[in-house]
C-alpha positions in Angstrom: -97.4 40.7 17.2 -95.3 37.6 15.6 -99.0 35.4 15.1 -100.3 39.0 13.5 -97.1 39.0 11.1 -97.9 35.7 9.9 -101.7 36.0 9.2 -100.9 39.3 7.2 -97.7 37.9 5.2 -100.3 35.0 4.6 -102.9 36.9 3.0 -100.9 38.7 0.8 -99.3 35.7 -0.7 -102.7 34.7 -1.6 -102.6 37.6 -3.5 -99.5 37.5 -5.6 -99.0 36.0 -8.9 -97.7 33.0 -9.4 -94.6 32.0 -9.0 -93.3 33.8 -6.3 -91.8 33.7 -2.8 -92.1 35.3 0.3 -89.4 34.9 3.0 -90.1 34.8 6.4 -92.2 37.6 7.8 -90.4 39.9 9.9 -91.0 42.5 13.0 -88.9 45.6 13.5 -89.4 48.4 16.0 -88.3 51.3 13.8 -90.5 54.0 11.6 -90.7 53.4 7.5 -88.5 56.2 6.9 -85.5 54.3 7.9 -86.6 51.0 7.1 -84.1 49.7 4.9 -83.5 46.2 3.2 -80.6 45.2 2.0 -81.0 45.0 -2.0 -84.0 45.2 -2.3 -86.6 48.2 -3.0 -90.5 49.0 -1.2 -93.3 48.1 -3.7 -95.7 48.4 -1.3 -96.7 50.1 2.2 -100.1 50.2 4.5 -100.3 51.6 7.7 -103.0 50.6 10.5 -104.2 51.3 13.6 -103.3 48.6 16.1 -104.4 49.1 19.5 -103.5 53.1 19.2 -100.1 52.0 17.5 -99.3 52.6 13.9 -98.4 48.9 12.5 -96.8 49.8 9.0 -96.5 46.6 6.7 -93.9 47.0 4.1 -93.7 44.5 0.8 -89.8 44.4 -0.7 -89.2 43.1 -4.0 -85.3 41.6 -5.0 
């Protein structure tokens, strides 16, 4: 799941505007509705279907 994190975060940096950051990708075993990051607010959400799993990938802006 970590090499998948990376190859998404990847591709969406290729999609940002210049400048701009991206921390570290992270994985968390918890539902969007309490996802929660400290100062910062959801921009963005996509949910897939991975192997029968929902994989929700969440982009933060601070």
């Amino acid at each position: 799941m970590h090499e998948l994190t990376n190859v998404i975060a990847n591709n969406i940096k290729t999609l940002l505007p210049g400048p701009c950051h991206l921390s570290l990708p992270q994985v968390m075993q918890t539902t969007s509705e309490r996802l929660e990051v400290a100062h910062a607010e959801r921009v963005s959400e996509l949910v897939f279907d991975c192997q029968n799993q929902p994989l929700h990938v969440s982009l933060w802006k601070r």
